[in-house]
Backbone as JSON Lines, residues from 0, in Angstrom:
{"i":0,"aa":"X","n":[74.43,106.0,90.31],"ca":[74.98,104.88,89.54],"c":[76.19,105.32,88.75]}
{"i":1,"aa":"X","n":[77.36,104.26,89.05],"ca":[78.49,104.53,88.19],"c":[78.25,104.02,87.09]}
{"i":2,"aa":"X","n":[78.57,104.62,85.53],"ca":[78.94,103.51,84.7],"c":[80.39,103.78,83.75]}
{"i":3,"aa":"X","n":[80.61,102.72,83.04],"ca":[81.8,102.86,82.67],"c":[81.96,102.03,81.29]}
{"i":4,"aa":"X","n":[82.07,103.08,80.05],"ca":[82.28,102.22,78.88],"c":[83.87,101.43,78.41]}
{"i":5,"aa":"X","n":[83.63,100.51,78.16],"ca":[84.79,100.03,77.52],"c":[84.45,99.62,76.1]}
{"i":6,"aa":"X","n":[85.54,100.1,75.55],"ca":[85.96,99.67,74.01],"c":[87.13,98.76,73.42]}
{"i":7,"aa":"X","n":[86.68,98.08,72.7],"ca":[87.84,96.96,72.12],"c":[87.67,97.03,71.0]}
{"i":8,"aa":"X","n":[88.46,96.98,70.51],"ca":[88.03,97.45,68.95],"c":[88.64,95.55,67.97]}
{"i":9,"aa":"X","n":[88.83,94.82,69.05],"ca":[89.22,93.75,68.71],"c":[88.83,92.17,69.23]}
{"i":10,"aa":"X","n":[88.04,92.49,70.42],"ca":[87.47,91.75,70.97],"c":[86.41,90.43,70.3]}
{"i":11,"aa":"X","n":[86.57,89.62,70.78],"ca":[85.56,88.94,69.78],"c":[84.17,88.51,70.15]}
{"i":12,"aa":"X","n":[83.21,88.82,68.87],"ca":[81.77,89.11,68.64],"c":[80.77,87.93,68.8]}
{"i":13,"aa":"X","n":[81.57,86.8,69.45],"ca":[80.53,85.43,69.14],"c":[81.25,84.82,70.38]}
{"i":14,"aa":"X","n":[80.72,84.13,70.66],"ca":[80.9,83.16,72.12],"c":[82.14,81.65,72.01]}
{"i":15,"aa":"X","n":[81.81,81.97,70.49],"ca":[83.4,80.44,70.03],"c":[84.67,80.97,70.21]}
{"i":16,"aa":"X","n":[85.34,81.17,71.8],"ca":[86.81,81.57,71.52],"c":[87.05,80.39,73.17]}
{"i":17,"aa":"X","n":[88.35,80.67,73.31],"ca":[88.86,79.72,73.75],"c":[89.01,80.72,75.53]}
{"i":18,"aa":"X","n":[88.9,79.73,76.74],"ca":[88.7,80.4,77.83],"c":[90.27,80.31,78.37]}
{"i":19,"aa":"X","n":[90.56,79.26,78.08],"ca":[92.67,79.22,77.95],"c":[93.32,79.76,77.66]}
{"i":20,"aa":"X","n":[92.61,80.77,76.81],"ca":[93.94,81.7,75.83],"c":[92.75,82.59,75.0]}
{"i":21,"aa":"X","n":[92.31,83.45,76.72],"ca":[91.9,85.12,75.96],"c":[92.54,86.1,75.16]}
{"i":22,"aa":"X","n":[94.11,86.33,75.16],"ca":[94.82,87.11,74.22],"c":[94.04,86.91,72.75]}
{"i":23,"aa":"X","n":[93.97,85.3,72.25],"ca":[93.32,84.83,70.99],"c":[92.53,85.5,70.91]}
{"i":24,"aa":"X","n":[91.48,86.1,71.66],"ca":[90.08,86.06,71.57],"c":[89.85,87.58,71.42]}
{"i":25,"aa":"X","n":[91.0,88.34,70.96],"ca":[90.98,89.99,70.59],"c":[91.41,90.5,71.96]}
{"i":26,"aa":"X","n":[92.4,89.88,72.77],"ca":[92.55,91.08,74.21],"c":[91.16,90.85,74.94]}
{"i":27,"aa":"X","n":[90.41,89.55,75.31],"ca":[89.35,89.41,75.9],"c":[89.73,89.47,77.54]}
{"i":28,"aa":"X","n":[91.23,89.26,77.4],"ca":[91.32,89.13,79.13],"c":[91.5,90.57,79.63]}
{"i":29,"aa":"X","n":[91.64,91.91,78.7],"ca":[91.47,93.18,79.34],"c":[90.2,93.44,79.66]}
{"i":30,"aa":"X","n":[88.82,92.99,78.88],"ca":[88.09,93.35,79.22],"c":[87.41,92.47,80.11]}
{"i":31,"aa":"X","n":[87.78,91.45,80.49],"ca":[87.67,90.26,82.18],"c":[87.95,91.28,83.22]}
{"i":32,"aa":"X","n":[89.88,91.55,82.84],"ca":[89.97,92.38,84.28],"c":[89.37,94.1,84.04]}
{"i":33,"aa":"X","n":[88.71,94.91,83.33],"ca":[87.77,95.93,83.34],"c":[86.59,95.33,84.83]}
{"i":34,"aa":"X","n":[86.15,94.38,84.13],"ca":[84.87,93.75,84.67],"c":[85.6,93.64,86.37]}
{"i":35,"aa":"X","n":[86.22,93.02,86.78],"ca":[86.87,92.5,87.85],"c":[86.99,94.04,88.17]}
{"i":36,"aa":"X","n":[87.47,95.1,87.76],"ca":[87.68,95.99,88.35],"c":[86.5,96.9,88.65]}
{"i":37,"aa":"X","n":[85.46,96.75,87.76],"ca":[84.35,97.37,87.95],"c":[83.48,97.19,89.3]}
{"i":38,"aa":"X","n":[83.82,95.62,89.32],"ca":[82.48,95.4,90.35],"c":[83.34,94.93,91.16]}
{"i":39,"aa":"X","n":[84.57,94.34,91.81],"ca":[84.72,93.47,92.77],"c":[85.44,94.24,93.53]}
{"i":40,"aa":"X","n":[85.35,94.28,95.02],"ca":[86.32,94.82,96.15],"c":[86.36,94.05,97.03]}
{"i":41,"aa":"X","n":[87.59,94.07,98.37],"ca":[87.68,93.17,99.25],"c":[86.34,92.71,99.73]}
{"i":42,"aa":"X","n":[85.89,91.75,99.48],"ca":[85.14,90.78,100.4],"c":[82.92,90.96,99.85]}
{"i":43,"aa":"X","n":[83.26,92.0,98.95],"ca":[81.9,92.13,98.41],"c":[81.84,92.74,97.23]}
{"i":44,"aa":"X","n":[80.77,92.61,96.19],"ca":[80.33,93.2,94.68],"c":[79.74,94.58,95.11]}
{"i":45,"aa":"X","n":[80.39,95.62,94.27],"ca":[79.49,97.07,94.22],"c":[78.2,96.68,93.58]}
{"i":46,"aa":"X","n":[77.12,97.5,94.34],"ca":[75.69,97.21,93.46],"c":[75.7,98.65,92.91]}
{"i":47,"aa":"X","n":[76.66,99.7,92.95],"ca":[76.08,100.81,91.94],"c":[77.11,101.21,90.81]}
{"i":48,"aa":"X","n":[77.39,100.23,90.18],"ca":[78.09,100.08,88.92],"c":[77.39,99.51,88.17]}
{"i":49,"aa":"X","n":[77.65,99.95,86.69],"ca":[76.95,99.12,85.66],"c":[78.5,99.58,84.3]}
{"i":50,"aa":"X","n":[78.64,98.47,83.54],"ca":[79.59,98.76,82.89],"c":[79.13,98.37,81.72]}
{"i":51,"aa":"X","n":[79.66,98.56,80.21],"ca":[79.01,98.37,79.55],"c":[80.43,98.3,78.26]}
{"i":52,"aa":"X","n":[80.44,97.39,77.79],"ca":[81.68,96.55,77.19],"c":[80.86,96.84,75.6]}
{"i":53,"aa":"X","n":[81.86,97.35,74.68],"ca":[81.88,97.13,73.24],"c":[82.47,96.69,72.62]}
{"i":54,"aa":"X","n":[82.22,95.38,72.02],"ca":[83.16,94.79,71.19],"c":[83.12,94.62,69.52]}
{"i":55,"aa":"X","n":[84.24,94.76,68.9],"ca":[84.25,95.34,67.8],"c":[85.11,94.41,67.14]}
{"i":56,"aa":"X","n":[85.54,93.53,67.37],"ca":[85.8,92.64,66.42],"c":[85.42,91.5,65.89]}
{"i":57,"aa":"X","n":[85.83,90.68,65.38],"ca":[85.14,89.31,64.17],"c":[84.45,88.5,65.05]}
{"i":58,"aa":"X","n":[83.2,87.93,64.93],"ca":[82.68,88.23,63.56],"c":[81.65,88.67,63.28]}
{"i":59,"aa":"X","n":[81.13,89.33,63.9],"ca":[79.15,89.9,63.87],"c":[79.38,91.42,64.26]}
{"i":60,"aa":"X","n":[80.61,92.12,64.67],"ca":[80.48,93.45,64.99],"c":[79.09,94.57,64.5]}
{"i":61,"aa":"X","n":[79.23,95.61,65.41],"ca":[79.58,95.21,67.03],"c":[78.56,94.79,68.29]}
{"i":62,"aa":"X","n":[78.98,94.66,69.1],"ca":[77.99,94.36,70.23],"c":[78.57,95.29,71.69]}
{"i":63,"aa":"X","n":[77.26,95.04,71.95],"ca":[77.08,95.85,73.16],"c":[76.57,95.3,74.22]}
{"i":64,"aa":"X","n":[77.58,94.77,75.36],"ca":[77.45,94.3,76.64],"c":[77.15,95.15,77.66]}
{"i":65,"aa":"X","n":[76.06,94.66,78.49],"ca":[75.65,95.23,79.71],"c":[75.62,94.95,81.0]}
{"i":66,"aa":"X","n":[76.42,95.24,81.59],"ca":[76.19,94.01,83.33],"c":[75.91,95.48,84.29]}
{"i":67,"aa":"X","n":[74.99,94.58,84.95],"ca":[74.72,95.58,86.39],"c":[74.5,94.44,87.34]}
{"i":68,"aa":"X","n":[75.35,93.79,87.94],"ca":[75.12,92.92,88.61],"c":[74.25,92.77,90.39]}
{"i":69,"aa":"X","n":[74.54,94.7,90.63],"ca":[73.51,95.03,91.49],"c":[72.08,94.56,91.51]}
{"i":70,"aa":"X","n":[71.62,94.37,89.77],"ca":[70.11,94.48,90.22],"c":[69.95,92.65,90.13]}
{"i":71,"aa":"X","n":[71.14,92.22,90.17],"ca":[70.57,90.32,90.34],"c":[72.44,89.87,91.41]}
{"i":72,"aa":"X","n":[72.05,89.62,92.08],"ca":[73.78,89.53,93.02],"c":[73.71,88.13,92.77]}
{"i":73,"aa":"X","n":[72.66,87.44,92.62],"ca":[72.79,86.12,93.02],"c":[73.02,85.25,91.67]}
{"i":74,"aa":"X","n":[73.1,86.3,90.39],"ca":[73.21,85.55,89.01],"c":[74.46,84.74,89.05]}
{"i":75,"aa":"X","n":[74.5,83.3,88.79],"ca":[75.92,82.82,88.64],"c":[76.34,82.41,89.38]}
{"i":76,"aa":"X","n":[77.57,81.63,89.27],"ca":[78.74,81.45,90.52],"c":[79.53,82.46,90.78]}
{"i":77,"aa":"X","n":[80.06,83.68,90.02],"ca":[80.47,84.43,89.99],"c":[80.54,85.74,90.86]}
{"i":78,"aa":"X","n":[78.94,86.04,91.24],"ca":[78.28,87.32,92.02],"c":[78.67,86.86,93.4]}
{"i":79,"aa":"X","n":[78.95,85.85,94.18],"ca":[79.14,86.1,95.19],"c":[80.31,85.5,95.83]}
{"i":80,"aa":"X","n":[81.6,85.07,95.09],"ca":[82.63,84.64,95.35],"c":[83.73,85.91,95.22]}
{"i":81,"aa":"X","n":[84.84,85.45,96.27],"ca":[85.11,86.36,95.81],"c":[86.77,86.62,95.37]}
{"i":82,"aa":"X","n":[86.71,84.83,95.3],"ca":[88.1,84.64,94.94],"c":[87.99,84.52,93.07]}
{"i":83,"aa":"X","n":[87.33,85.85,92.82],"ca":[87.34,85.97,90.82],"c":[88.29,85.36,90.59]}
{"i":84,"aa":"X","n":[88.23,85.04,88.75],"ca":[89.11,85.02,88.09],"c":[88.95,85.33,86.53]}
{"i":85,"aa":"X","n":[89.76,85.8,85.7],"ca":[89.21,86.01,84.39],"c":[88.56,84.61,83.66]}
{"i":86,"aa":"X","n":[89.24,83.83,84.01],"ca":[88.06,82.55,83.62],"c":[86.24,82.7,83.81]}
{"i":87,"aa":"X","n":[86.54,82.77,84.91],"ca":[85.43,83.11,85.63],"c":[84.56,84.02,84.65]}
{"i":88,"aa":"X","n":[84.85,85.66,84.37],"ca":[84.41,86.29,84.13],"c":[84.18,85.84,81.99]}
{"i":89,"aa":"X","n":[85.43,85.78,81.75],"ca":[85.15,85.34,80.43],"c":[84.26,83.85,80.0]}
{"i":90,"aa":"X","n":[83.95,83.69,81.12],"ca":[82.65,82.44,81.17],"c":[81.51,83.67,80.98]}
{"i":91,"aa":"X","n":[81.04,84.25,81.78],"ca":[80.16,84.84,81.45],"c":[79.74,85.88,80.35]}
{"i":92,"aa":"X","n":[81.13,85.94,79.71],"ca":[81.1,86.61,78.32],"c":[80.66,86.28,77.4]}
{"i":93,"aa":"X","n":[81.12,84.78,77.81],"ca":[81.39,84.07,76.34],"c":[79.17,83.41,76.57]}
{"i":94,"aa":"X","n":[79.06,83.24,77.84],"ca":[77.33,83.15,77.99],"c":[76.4,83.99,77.56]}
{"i":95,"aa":"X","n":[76.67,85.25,77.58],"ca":[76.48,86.68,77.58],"c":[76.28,86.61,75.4]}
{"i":96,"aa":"X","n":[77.42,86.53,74.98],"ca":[77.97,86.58,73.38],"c":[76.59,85.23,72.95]}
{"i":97,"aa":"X","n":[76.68,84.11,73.81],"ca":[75.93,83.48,72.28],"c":[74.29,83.66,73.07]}
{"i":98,"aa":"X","n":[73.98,84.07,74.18],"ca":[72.71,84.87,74.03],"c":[71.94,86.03,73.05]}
{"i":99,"aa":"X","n":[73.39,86.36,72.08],"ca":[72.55,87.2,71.12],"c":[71.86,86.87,70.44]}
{"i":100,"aa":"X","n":[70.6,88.13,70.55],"ca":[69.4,87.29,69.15],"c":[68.87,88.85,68.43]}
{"i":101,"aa":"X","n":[69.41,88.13,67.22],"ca":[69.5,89.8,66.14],"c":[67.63,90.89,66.29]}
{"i":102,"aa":"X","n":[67.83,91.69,66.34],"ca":[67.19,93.03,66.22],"c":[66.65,93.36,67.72]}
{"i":103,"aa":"X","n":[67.03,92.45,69.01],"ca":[66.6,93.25,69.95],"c":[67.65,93.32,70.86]}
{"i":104,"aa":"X","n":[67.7,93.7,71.92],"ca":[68.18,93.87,73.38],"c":[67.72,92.9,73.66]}
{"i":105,"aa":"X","n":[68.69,91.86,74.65],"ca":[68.2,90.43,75.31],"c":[68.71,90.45,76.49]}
{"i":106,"aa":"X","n":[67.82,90.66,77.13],"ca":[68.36,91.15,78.71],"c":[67.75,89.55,79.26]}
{"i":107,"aa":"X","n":[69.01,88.32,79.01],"ca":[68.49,87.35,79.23],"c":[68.61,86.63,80.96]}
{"i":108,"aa":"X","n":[69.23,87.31,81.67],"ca":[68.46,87.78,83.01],"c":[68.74,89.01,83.71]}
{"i":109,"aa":"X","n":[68.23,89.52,84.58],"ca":[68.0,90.51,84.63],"c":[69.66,91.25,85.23]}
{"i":110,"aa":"X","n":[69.6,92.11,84.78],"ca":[70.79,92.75,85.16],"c":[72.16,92.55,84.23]}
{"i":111,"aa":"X","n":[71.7,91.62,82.29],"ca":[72.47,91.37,81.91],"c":[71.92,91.01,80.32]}
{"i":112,"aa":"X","n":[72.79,91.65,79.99],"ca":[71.86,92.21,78.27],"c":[72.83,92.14,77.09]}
{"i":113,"aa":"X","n":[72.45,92.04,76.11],"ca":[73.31,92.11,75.09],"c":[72.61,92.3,73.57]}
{"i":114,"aa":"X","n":[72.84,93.36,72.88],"ca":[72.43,93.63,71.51],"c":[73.44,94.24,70.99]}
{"i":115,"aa":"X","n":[72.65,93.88,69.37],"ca":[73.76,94.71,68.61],"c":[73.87,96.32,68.25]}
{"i":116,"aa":"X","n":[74.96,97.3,68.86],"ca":[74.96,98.24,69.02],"c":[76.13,99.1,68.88]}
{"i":117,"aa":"X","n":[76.99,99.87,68.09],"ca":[78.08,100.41,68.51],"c":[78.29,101.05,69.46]}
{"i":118,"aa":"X","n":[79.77,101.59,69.56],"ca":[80.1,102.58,70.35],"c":[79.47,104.11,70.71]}
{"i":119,"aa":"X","n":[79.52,104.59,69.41],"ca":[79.1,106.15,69.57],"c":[77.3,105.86,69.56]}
{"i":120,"aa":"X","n":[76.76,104.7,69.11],"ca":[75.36,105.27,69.64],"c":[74.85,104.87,70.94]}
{"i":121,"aa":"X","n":[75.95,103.72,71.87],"ca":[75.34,103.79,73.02],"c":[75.82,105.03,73.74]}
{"i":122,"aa":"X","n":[76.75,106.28,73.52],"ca":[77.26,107.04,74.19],"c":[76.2,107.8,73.68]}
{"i":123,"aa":"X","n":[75.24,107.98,72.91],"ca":[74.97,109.29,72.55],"c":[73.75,108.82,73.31]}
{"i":124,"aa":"X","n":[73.06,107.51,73.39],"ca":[71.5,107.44,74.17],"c":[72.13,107.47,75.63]}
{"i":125,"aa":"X","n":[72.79,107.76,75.93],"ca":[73.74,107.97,77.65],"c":[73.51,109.28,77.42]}
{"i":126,"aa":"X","n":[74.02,109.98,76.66],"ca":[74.06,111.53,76.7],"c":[72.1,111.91,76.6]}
{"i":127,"aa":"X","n":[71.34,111.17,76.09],"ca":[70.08,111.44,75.81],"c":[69.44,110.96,77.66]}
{"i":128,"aa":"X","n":[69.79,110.0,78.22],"ca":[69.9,110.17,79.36],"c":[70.3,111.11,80.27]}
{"i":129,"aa":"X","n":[70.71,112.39,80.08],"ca":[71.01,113.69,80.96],"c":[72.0,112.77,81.28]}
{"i":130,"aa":"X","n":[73.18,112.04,81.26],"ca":[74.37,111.41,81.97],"c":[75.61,112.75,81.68]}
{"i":131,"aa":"X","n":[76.54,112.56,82.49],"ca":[77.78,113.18,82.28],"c":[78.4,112.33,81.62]}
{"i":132,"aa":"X","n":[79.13,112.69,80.27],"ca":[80.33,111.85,79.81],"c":[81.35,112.05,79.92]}
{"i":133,"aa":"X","n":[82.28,111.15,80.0],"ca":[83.66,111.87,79.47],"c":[84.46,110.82,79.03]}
{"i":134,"aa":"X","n":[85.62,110.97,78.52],"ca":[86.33,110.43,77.88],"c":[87.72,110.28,78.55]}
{"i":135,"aa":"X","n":[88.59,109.32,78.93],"ca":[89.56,109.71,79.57],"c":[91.01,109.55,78.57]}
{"i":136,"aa":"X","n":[91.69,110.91,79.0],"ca":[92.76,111.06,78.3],"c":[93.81,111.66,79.04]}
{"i":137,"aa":"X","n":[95.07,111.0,78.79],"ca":[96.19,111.78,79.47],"c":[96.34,113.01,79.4]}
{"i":138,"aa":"X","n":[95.46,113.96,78.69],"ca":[95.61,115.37,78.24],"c":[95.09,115.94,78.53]}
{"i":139,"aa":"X","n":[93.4,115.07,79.23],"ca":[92.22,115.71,79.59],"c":[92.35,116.65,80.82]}
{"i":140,"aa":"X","n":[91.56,117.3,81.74],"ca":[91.12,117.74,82.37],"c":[91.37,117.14,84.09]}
{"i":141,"aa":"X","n":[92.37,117.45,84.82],"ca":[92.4,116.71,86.02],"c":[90.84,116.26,86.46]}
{"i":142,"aa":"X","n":[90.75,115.21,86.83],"ca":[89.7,114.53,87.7],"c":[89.2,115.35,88.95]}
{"i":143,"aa":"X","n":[90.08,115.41,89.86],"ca":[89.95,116.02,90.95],"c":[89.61,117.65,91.0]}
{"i":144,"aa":"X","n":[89.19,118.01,89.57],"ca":[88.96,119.51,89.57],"c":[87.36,119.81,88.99]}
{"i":145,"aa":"X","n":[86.66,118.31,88.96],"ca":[85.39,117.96,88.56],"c":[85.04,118.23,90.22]}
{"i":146,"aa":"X","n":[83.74,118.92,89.8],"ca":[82.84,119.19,90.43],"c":[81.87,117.87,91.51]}
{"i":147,"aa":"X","n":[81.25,117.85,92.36],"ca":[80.55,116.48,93.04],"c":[79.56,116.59,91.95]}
{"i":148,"aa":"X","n":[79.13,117.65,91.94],"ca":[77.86,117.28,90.69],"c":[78.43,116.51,89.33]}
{"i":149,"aa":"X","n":[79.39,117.24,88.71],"ca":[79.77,117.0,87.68],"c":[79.97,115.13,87.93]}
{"i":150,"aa":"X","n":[80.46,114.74,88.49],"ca":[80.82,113.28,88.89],"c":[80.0,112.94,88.88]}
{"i":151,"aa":"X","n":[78.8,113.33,89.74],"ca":[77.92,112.16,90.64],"c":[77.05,111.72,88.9]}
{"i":152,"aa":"X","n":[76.68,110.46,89.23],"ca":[76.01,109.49,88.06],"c":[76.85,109.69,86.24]}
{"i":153,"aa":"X","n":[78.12,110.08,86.91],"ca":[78.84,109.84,85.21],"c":[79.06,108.58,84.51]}
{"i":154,"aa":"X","n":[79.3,109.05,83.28],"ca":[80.2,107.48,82.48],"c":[81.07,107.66,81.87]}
{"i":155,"aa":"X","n":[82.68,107.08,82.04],"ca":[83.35,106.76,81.86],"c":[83.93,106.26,81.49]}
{"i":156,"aa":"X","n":[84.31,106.5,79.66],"ca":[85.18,105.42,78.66],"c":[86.77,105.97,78.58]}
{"i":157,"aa":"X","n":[86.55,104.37,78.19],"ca":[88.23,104.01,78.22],"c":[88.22,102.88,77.37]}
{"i":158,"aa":"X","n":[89.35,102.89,76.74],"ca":[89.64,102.46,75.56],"c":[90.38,100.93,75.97]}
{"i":159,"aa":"X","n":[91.03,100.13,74.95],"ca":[91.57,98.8,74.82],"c":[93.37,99.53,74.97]}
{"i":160,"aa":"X","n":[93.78,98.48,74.91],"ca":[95.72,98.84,74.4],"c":[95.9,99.94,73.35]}
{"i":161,"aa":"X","n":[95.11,99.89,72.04],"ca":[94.71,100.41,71.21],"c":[94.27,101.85,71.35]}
{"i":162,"aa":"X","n":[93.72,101.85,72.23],"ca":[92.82,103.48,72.3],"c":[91.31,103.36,71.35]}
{"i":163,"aa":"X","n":[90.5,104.67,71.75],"ca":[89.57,104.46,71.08],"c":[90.26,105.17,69.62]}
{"i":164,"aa":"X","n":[89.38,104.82,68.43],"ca":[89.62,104.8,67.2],"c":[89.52,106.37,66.68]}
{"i":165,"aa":"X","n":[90.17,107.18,66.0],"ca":[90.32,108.37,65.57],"c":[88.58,108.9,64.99]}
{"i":166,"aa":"X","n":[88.3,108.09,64.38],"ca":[86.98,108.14,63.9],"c":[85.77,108.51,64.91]}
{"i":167,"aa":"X","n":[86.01,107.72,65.79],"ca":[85.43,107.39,67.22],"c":[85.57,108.42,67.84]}
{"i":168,"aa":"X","n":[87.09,109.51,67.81],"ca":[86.92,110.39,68.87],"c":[86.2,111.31,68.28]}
{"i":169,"aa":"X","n":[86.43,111.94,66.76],"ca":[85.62,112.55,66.33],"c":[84.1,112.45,66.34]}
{"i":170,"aa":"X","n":[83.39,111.85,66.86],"ca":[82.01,111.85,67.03],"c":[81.73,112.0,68.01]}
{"i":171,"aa":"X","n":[82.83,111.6,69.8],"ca":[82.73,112.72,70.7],"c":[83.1,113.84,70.86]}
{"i":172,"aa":"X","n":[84.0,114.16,69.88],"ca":[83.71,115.91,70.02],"c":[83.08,116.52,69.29]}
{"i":173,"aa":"X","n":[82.18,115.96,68.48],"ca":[81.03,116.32,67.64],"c":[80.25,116.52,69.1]}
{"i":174,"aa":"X","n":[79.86,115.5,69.92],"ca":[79.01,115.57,71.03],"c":[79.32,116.1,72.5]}
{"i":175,"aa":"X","n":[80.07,116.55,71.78],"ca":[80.78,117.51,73.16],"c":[81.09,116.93,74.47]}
{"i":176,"aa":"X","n":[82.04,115.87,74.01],"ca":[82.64,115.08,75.39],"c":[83.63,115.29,76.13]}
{"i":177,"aa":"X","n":[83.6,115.79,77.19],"ca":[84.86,116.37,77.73],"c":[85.83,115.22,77.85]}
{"i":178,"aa":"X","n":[87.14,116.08,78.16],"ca":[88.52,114.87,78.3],"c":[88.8,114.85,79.33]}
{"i":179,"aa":"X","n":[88.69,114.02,80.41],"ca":[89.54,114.12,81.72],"c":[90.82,113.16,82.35]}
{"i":180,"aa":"X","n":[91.27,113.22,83.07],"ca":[92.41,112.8,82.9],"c":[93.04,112.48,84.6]}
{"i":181,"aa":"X","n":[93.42,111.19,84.61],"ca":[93.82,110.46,86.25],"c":[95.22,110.61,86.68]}
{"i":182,"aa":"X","n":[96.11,111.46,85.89],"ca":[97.47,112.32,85.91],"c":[98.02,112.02,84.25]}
{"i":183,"aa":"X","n":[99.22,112.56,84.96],"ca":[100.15,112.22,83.58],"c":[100.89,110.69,83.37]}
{"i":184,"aa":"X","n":[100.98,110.03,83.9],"ca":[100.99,108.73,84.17],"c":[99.8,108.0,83.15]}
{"i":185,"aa":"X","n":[100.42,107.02,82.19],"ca":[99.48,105.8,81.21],"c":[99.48,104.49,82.04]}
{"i":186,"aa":"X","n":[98.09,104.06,82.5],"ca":[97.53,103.55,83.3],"c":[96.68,102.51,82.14]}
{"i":187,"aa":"X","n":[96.94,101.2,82.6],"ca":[95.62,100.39,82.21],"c":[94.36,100.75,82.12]}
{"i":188,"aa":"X","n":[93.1,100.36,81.31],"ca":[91.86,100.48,81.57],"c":[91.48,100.08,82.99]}
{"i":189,"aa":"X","n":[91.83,99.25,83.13],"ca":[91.52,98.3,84.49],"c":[92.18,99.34,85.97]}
{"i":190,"aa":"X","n":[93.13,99.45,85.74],"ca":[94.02,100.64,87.01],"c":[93.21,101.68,86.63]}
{"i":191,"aa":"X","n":[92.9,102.71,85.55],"ca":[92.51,103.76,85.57],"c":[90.91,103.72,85.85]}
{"i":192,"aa":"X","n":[90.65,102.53,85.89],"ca":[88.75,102.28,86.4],"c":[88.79,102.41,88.05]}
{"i":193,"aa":"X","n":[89.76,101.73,88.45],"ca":[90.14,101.42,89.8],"c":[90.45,102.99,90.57]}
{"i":194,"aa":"X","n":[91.33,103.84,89.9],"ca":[91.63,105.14,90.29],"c":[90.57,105.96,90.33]}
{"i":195,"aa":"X","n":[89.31,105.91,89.49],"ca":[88.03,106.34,89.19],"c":[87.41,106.12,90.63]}
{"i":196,"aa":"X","n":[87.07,104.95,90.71],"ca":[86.28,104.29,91.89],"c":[86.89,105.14,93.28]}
{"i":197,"aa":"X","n":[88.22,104.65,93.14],"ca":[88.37,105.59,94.49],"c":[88.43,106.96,94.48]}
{"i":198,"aa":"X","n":[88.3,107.76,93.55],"ca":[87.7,108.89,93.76],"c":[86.47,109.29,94.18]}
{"i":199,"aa":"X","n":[85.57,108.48,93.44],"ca":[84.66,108.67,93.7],"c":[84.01,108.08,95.05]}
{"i":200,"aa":"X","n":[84.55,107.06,95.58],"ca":[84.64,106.55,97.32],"c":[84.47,107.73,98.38]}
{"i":201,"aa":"X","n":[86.25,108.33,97.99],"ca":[86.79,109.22,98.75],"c":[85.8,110.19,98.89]}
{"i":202,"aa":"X","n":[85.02,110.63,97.54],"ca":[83.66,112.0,98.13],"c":[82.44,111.43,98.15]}
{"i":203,"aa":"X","n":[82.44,109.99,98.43],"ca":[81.39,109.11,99.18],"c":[80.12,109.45,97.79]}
{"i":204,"aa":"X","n":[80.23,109.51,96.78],"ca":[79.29,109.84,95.46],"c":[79.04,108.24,94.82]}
């Protein structure tokens, strides 16, 4: 299983934003096309992705989105079309957002969850999971010099326009998160998820 964190440190925390005009809605349409990039390829949905979206802005921060659309294909109009669109997807965000119900995990169908949770503690119960982390940075560590092991079942954050927050990085290198890196080239979240995937294609992991 792939997974792949995203962070927004601006995104918004409640389901009242407008599906016309995601920019409003904290940069909601980067994390549409994350999603679009996570799961969709010519002509079918990956079932071994799971991505997992943090949003950190107004007004209930933060929350913690979960899609694995593998383990339900048929949830939605969405899972099996395949002419996406961020509409599309920020429909199910914005379904996803007012399913929250305070003090638990609401995995209100299966393969799709949402509680309230930050950043660094869903990375650290990932790391309590034996997962590989890493962090991607233009500075990090070529990709292609990771090991099949090292790859196989990692997770993979990546930040908003913004980057993740200084605060934020300091608590992965408190936890010893390596930096790796998809060249010297600054790449979208969305392109640099996409460059991920086909690496990991290419050694069939």
């Amino acid at each position: 299983m792939r997974e792949f964190i995203y962070y927004s440190k601006n995104a918004r925390t409640s389901g009242n934003f407008d599906l016309t005009d995601l920019m409003k809605a904290g940069r909601m349409d980067i994390a549409c096309q994350m999603a679009i990039m996570a799961f969709f390829v010519s002509h079918h949905i990956r079932n071994d992705v799971k991505l997992h979206l943090i949003f950190d802005g107004p007004p209930d921060s933060p929350k913690h989105l979960e899609m694995n659309p593998g383990e339900n294909i048929q949830f939605g109009d969405i899972t099996n079309r395949v002419d996406i669109s961020k509409k599309d997807v920020a429909g199910l965000i914005k379904k996803m957002l007012y399913k929250y119900k305070p003090g638990m995990k609401n995995e209100f169908v299966k393969g799709y969850s949402i509680e309230k949770k930050g950043f660094s503690d869903v990375v650290n119960e990932l790391l309590e999971q034996g997962k590989n982390v890493y962090v991607m940075d233009k500075r990090g560590e070529d990709i292609r010099k990771l090991s099949d092991k090292e790859m196989k079942n990692a997770v993979f954050i990546l930040g908003d326009q913004d980057g993740i927050p200084k605060f934020e990085m300091k608590k992965l290198k408190k936890m010893d998160i390596g930096k790796i890196s998809v060249g010297n080239q600054m790449y979208f979240a969305s392109q640099t998820t996409t460059i991920i995937q086909n690496e990991l294609d290419r050694r069939e992991l």
